[in-house]
C-alpha positions in Angstrom: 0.0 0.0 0.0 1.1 3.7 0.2 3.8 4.5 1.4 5.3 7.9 3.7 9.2 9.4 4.4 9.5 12.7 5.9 13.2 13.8 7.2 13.9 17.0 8.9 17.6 17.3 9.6 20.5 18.8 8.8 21.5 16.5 5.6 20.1 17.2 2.0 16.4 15.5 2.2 16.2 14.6 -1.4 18.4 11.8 -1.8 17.6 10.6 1.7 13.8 11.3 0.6 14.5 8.7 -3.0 16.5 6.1 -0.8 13.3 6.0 1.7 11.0 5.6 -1.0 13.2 2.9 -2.7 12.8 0.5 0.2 9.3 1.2 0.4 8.9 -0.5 -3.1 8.2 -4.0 -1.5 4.5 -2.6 -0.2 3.4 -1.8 -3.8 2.6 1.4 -5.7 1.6 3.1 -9.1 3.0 6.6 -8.8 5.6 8.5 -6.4 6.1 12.1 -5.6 8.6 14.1 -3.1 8.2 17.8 -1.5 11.0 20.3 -0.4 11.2 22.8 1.8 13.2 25.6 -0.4 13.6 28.9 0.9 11.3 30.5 -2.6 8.2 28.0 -1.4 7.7 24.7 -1.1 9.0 22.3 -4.7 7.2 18.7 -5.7 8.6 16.3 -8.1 5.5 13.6 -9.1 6.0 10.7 -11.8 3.5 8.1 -12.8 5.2 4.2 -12.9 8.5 3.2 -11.3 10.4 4.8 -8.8 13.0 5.1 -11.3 10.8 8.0 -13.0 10.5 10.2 -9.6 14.4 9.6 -9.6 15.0 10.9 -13.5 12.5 13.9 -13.0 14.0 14.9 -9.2 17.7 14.6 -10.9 16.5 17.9 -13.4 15.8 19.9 -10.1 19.2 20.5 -7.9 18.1 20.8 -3.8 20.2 21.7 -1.2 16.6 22.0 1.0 17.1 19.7 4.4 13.3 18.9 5.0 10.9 17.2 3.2 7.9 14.9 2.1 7.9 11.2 0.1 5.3 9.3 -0.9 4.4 6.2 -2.7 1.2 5.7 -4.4 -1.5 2.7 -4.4 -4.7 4.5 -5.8 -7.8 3.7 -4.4 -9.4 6.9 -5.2 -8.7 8.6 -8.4 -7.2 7.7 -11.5 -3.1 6.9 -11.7 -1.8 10.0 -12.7 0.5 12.7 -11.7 -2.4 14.8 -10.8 -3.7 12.2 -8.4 -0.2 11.6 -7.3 1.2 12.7 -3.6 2.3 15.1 -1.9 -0.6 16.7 -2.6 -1.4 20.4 -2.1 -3.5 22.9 -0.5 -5.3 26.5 -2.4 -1.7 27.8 -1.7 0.4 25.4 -3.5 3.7 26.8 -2.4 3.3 27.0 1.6 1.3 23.4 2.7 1.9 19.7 1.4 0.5 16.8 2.5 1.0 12.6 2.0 -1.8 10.0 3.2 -1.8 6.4 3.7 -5.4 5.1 4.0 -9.0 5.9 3.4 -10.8 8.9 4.2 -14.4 7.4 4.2 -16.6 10.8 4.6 -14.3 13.1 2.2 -17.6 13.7 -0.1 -19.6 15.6 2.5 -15.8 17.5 3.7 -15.3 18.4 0.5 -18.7 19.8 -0.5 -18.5 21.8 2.4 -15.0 23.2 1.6 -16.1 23.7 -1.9 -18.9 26.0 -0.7 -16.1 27.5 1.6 -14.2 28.6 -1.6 -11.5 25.5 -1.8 -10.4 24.6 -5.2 -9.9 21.0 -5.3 -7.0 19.3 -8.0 -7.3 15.8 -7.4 -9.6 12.9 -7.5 -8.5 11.7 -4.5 -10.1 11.1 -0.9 -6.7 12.8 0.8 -6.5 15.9 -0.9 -9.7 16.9 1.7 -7.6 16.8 4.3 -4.9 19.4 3.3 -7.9 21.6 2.8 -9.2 20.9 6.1 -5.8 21.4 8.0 -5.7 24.7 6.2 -9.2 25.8 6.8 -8.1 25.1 10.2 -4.3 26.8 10.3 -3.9 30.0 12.1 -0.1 29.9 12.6 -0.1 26.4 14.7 0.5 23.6 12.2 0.2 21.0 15.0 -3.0 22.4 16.3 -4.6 22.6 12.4 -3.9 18.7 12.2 -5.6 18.2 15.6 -8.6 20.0 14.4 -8.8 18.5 11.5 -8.4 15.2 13.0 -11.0 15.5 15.0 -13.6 16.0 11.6 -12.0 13.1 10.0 -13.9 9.6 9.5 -11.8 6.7 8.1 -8.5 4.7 8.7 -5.3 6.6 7.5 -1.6 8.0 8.3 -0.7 11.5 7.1 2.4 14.1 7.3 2.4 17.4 6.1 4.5 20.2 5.4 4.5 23.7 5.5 6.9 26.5 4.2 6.6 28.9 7.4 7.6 26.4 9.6 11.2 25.3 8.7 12.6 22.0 10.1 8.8 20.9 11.3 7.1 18.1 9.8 3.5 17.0 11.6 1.7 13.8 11.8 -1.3 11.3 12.8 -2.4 8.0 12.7 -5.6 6.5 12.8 -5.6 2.2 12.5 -2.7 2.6 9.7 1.0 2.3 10.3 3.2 5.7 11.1 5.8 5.6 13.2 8.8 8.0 14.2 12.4 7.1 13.7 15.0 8.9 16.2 18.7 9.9 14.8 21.0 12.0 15.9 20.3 15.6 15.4 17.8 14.4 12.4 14.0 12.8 12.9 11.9 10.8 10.5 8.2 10.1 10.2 7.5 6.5 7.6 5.2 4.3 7.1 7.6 1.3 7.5 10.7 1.3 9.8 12.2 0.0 6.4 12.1 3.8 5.3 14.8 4.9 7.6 16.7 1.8 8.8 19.9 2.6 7.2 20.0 6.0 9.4 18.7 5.2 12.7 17.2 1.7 14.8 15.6 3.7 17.3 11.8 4.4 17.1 9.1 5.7 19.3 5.3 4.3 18.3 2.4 7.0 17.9 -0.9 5.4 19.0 -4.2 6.0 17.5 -5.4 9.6 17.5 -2.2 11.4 18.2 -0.7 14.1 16.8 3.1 14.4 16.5 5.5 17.3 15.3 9.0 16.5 15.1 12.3 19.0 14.7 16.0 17.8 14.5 15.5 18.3 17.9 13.1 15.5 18.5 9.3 14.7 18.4 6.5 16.2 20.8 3.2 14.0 21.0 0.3 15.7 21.3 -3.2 14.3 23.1 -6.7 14.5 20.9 -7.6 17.9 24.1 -3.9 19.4 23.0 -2.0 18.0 26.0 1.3 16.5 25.4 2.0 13.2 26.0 4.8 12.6 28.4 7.1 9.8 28.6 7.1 8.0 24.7 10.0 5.3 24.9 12.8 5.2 22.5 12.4 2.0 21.5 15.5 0.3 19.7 14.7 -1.9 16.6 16.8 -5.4 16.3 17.0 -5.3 12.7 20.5 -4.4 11.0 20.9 -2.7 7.8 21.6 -6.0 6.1 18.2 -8.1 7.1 16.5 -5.4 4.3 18.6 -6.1 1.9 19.3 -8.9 -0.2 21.9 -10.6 1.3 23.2 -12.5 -2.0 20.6 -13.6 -3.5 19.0 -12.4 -6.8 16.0 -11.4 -5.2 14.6 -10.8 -1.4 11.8 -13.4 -2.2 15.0 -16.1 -2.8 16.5 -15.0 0.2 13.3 -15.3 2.2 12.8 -18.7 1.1 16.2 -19.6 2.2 15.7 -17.7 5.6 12.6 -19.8 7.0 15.2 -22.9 9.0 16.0 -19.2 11.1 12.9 -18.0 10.9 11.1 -20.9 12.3 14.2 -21.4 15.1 13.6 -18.0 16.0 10.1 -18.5 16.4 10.1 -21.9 18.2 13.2 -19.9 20.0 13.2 -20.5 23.7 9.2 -21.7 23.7 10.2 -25.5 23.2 12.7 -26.3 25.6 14.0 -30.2 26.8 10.8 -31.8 25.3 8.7 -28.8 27.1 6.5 -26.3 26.5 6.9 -22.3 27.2 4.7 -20.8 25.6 3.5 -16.9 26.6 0.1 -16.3 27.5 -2.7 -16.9 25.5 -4.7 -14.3 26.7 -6.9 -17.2 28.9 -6.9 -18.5 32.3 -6.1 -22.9 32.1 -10.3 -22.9 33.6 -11.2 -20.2 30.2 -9.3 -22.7 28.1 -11.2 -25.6 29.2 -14.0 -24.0 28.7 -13.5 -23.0 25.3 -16.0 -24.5 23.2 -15.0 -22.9 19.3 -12.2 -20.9 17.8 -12.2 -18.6 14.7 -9.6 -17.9 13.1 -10.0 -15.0 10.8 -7.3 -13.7 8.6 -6.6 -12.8 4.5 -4.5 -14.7 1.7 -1.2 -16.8 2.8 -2.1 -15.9 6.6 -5.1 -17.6 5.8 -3.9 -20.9 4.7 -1.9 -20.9 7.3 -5.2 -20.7 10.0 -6.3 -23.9 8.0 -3.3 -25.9 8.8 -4.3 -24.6 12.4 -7.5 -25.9 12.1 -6.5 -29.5 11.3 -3.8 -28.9 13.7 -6.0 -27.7 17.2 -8.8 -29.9 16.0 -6.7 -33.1 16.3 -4.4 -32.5 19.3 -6.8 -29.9 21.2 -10.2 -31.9 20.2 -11.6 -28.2 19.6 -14.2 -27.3 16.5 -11.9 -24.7 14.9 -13.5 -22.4 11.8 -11.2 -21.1 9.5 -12.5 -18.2 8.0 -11.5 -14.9 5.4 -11.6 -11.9 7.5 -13.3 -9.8 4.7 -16.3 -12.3 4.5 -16.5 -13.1 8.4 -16.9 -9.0 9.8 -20.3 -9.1 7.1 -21.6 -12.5 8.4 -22.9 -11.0 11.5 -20.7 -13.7 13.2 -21.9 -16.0 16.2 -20.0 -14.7 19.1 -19.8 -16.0 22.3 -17.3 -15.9 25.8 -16.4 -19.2 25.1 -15.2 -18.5 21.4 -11.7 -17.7 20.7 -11.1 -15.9 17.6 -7.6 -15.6 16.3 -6.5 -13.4 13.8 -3.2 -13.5 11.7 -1.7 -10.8 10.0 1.9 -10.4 9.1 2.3 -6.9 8.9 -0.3 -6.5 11.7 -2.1 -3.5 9.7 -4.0 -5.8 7.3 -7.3 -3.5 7.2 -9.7 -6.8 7.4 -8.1 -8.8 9.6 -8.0 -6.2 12.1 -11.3 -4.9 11.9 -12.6 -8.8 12.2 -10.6 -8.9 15.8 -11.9 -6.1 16.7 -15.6 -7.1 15.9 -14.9 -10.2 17.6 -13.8 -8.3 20.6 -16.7 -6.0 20.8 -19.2 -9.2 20.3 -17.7 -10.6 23.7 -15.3 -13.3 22.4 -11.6 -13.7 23.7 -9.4 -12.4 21.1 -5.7 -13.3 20.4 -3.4 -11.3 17.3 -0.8 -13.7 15.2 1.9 -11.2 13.7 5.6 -10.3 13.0 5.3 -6.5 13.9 5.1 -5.0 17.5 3.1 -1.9 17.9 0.9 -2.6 14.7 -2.5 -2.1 14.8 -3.7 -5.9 15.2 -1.5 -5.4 18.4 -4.0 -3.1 20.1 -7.2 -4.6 19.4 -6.7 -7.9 20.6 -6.4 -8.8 24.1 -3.7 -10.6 23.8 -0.4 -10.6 21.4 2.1 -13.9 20.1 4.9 -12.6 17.7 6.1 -14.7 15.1 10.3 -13.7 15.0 10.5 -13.5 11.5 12.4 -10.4 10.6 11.6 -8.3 8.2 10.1 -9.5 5.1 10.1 -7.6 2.1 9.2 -9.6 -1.1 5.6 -9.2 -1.4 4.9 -13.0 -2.1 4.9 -14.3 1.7 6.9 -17.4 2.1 8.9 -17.4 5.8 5.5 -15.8 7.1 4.0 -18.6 6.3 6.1 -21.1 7.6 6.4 -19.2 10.9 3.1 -18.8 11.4 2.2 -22.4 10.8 5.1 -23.1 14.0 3.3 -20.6 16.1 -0.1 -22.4 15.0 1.6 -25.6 16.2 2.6 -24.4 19.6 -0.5 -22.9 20.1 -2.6 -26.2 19.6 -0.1 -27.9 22.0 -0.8 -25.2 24.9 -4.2 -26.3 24.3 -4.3 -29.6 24.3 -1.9 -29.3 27.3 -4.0 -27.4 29.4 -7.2 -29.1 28.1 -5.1 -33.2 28.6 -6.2 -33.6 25.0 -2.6 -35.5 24.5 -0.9 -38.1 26.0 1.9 -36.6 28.0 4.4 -38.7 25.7 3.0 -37.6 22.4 3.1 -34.1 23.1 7.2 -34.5 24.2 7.3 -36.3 20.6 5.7 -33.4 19.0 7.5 -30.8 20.6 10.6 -32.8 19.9 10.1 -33.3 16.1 9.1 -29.7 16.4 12.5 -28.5 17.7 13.8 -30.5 14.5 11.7 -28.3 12.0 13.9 -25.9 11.2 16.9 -28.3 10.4 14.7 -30.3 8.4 14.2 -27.0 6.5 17.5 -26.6 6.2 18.4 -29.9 4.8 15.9 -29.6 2.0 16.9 -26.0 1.0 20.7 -27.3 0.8 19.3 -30.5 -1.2 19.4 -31.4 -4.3 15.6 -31.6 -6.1 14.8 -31.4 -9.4 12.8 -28.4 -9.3 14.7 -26.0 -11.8 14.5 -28.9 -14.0 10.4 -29.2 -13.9 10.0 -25.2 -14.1 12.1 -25.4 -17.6 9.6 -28.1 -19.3 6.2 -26.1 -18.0 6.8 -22.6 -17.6 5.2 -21.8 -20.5 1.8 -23.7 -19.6 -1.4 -22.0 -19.8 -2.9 -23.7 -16.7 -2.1 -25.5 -13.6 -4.0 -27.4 -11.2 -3.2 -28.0 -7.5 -4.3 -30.9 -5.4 -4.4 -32.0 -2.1 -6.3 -33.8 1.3 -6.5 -33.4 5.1 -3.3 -31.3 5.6 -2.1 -30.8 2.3 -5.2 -28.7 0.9 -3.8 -25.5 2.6 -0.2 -26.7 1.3 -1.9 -26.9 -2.5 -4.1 -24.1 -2.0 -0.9 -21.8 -1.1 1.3 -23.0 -3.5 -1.3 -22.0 -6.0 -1.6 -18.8 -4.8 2.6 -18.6 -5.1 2.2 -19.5 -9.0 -0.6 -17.2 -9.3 0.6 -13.9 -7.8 4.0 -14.1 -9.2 3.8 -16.0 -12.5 0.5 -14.5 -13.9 -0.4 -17.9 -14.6 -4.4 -19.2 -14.2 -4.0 -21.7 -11.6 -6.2 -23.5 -9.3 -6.6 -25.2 -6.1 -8.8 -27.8 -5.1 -9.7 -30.7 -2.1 -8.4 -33.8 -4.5 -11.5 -35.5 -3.2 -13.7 -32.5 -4.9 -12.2 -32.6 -8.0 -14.2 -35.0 -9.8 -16.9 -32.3 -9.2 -16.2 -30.1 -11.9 -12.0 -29.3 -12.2 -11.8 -32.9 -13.6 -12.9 -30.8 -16.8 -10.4 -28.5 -17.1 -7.8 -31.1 -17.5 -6.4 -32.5 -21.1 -2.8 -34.3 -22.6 -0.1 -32.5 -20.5 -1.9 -30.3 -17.7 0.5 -30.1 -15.0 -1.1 -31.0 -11.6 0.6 -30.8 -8.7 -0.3 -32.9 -5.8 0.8 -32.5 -2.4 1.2 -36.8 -1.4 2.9 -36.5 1.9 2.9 -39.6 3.9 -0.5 -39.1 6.0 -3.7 -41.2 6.5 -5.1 -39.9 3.6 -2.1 -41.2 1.2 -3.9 -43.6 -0.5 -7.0 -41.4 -1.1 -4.6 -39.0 -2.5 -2.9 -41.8 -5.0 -6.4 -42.9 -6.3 -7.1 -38.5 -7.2 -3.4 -39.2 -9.0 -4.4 -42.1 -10.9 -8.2 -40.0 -12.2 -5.9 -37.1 -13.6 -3.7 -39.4 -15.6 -6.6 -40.9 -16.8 -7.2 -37.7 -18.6 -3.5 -37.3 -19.6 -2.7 -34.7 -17.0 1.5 -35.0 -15.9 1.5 -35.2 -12.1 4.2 -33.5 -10.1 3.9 -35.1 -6.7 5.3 -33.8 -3.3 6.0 -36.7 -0.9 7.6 -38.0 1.7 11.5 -39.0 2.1 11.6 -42.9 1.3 8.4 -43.2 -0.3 9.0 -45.4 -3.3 5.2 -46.0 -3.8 4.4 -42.5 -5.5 7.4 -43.2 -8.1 4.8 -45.5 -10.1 1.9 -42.9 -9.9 3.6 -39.4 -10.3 5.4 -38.2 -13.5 7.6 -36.0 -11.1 8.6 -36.1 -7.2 10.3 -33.7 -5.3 10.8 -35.4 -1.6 10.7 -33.6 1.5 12.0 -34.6 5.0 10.3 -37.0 7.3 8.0 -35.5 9.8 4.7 -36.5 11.7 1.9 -35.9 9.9 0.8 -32.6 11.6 3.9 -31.3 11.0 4.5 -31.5 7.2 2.7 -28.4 5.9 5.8 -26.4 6.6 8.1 -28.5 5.0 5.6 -29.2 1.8 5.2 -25.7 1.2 8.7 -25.3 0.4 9.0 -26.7 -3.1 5.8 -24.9 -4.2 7.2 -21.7 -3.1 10.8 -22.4 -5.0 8.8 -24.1 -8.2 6.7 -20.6 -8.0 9.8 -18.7 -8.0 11.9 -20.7 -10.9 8.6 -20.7 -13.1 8.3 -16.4 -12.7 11.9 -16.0 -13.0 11.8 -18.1 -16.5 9.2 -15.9 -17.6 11.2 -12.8 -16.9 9.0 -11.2 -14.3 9.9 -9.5 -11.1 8.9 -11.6 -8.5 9.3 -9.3 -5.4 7.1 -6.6 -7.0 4.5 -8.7 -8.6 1.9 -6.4 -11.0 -1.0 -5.1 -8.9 -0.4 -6.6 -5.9 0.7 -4.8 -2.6 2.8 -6.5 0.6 0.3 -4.6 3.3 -3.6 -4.3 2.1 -4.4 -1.7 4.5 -7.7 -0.7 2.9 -10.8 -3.2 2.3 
């Protein structure tokens, strides 16, 4: 989604401004734009396309200015132009600037009534009423404009703005979108992403919904909705290095994400499975809440998704729980069943996914116990719910999700093991198994990844197929329904994803002499179900590329193609299975020449419904 930078400082802002904005690429955008402060007025550069444009039109315009505005585009209101494009301006162009994030959902009936005020509007866009409204508002007090403004605003949305007469001051808000303040030395930035600014500075302090903050060089000053300042905001420092947002040696950060999920799955087991033992924070429940849990929801969008229905199969066997997996933006329109003794979880890597957290917060306000899955502190998913488990995955940029996943299916797994701990669900025995072979997950990772598999060699002979179908049972229809969604967001090819057992109910049809279908055949109950779908699609002449099991010789005379994964119980194999979908994805978009970390029209954080 849209993406903010703003630097006040004492180093030139433009090329500090472009490198922001680079690393900002990962969340998606269509157009770009920058403001500076110059001493004749305030000077915008916009371009429609790649950042590369912004960087050719800015390099025409020398600036020497040391405070300023960035801003990527994702249009949600307006055409894609450079009219539409931020930082957009007030009646005065060269005094106030502004750059949004978000929605501003009652912008017709604001901008009627500034219309009738005498406000020339420029844009299409839902944002450009709030530059209007701060400077209906501005009477020589920038921060007190925004908080009036604020206060008239309906929606979910980040902005900054600018404004000539107030050198070395940039002002911001937040309202359920992600904004946050990065601390250097003698210089201050306000980004959507920590990302933004990491090269310059580690060191952070969170703005909470309905704030207002100004920062100098000097530092920031939080302001209260009534105008008081907020005292005491932590400097917070961030653990991520430089290096962990770049690309480390690979060719693209989705490669280097794929190899990083051994470490990011160690560092999310980390110190929770100890000696065959379980150390797990709080879920949010008391062990007598727990036991008297009688449903969980889990509610969340895309690959976070399939990763709640692993969890399902997961809780259901080893907590003997009725678990509902369910997509966030259907669920908050269902008028949902909720109840004390429901549990709803939502999952949401970057913790600002606009669905997921407005279905945790319906769930909260219907009376249900709610717990947030994500990678982000201080997100908004983090202050809805009552209670918070972090996957440790580090930052990940490439906008197809791949160490998310897998960390999010561990967390899953330890979650289902508190439960069925606390509820004796398992045999005291079993569960040291689990947790054993669990502790073991992210070597077997790691073993695959350095393996040999002949994955490059399948992408080569189907790359240029029109159609793929993906099949699987029990635990491996998440596995097949997310490795179709790999092919599909970064290949551009049609692919689908079906229970094996339903195919015979209509995707039988689509199949002809050479379909590839790929079938997730890892060793479970379900195998031989799963061999008999195998043996239907090569009826039809379908090649099958099957993923099984280390040691399964069987699946050699019913697949055309197997790539093995390591051993592991049952329960435990979606995060290994998921692996060569993810890297046959990747070799399959890579031979067709696309960009697979930036994939057309898609965005890493859907902040908006």
């Amino acid at each position: 989604m849209c993406g903010i930078i703003g630097y006040v400082g004492p180093r030139e802002a433009k090329p500090l401004l472009l490198q922001g904005l680079e690393r900002l690429e990962y969340r998606g955008y269509d157009s770009a734009g920058i403001a500076l402060r110059e001493d004749s007025g305030l000077d915008y550069v916009r371009a429609v396309g790649n950042l590369q444009n912004l960087k050719v039109a800015a390099g025409r315009n020398g600036s020497v200015a040391r405070h300023g505005l960035g801003h990527t585009r994702w249009a949600t209101h307006g055409a894609v132009n450079e009219q539409n494009a931020h930082p957009l301006t007030g009646c005065d162009e060269s005094k106030l600037a502004l750059v949004l994030n978000g929605i501003v959902e009652n912008y017709r009936e604001l901008k009627a009534a500034l219309e009738a005020d005498g406000h020339r509007f420029k844009s299409e866009t839902d944002a450009e009423v709030v530059i209007h409204l701060v400077e209906s508002h501005y009477d020589g007090d920038l921060a007190a404009a925004v908080r009036r403004a604020y206060a008239q605003l309906e929606g979910h949305f980040s902005f900054v703005l600018i404004h000539h007469d107030h050198p070395d001051l940039l002002v911001g808000a937040r309202c359920q979108t992600p904004l946050v303040v990065g601390v250097g030395e003698g210089e201050m930035f306000l980004a959507s992403s920590i990302t933004a600014f990491l090269p310059h500075t580690r060191n952070v302090q969170l703005i909470d919904d309905h704030e207002v903050v100004a920062i100098t060089p000097e530092g920031a000053t939080f302001y209260a909705p009534d105008g008081s300042i907020v005292e005491h905001k932590e400097i917070e420092p961030i653990d991520w290095d430089d290096e962990s947002a770049e690309k480390g040696g690979y060719e693209t950060f989705m490669l280097k994400e794929i190899y990083e999920q051994p470490e990011a799955v160690r560092e999310t087991i980390g110190d929770r499975v100890r000696h065959g033992e379980l150390f797990l924070e709080s879920l949010g429940l008391t062990e007598l809440e727990v036991r008297n849990l009688r449903r969980i929801v889990i509610v969340a969008c895309g690959t976070a998704y399939h990763a709640g229905v692993v969890g399902r199969y997961i809780m259901e066997e080893w907590a003997r729980l009725p678990v509902e997996p369910d997509i966030a933006s259907e669920w908050i329109y269902r008028n949902p069943v909720l109840t004390k003794d429901t549990l709803v979880i939502g999952i949401s890597q970057s913790g600002e996914t606009r669905d997921t957290v407005n279905a945790v917060k319906l769930a909260r306000e219907g009376g249900a116990r709610t717990l947030a899955i994500t990678n982000l502190m201080g997100t908004q998913i983090t202050r809805e719910a009552e209670s918070v488990l972090f996957t440790r995955c580090g930052l990940e940029v490439g906008v197809a999700a791949s160490k998310t996943f897998t960390s999010q299916v561990a967390l899953l797994s330890l979650i289902a093991l508190q439960l069925a701990e606390v509820r004796k669900t398992m045999e005291p025995k079993e569960m040291e198994f689990i947790l054993d072979q669990l502790y073991t997950l992210p070597d077997k990772l790691a073993q695959f990844l350095d393996g040999d598999h002949p994955i490059d060699d399948i992408a080569e002979r189907f790359y240029d197929k029109s159609f793929f179908l993906y099949l699987g049972r029990h635990i491996g229809l998440p596995v097949a329904l997310e490795g179709a969604l790999k092919l599909k967001e970064i290949s551009y090819i049609p692919t689908d994803a079906y229970s094996a057992g339903e195919m015979k109910h209509g995707p039988i049809a689509l199949l002809e002499e050479g379909t590839p279908v790929v079938v997730v055949a890892t060793n479970t109950h379900v195998y031989d179900k799963i061999v008999s779908n195998i043996q239907e699609t090569r009826a039809r002449g379908a090649h099958v590329i099957a993923i099984a099991t280390d040691g399964n010789e069987d699946i050699q005379h019913h697949a055309d193609d197997v790539i093995y994964v390591p051993r592991t119980p049952a329960f435990l194999q979606a995060a290994l299975a998921v692996v060569p979908l993810q890297l046959l994805a990747y070799r399959i978009a890579r031979l067709r020449g696309l960009n697979v970390d930036q994939p057309r029209n898609l965005a890493k954080t859907v902040t908006v419904e």
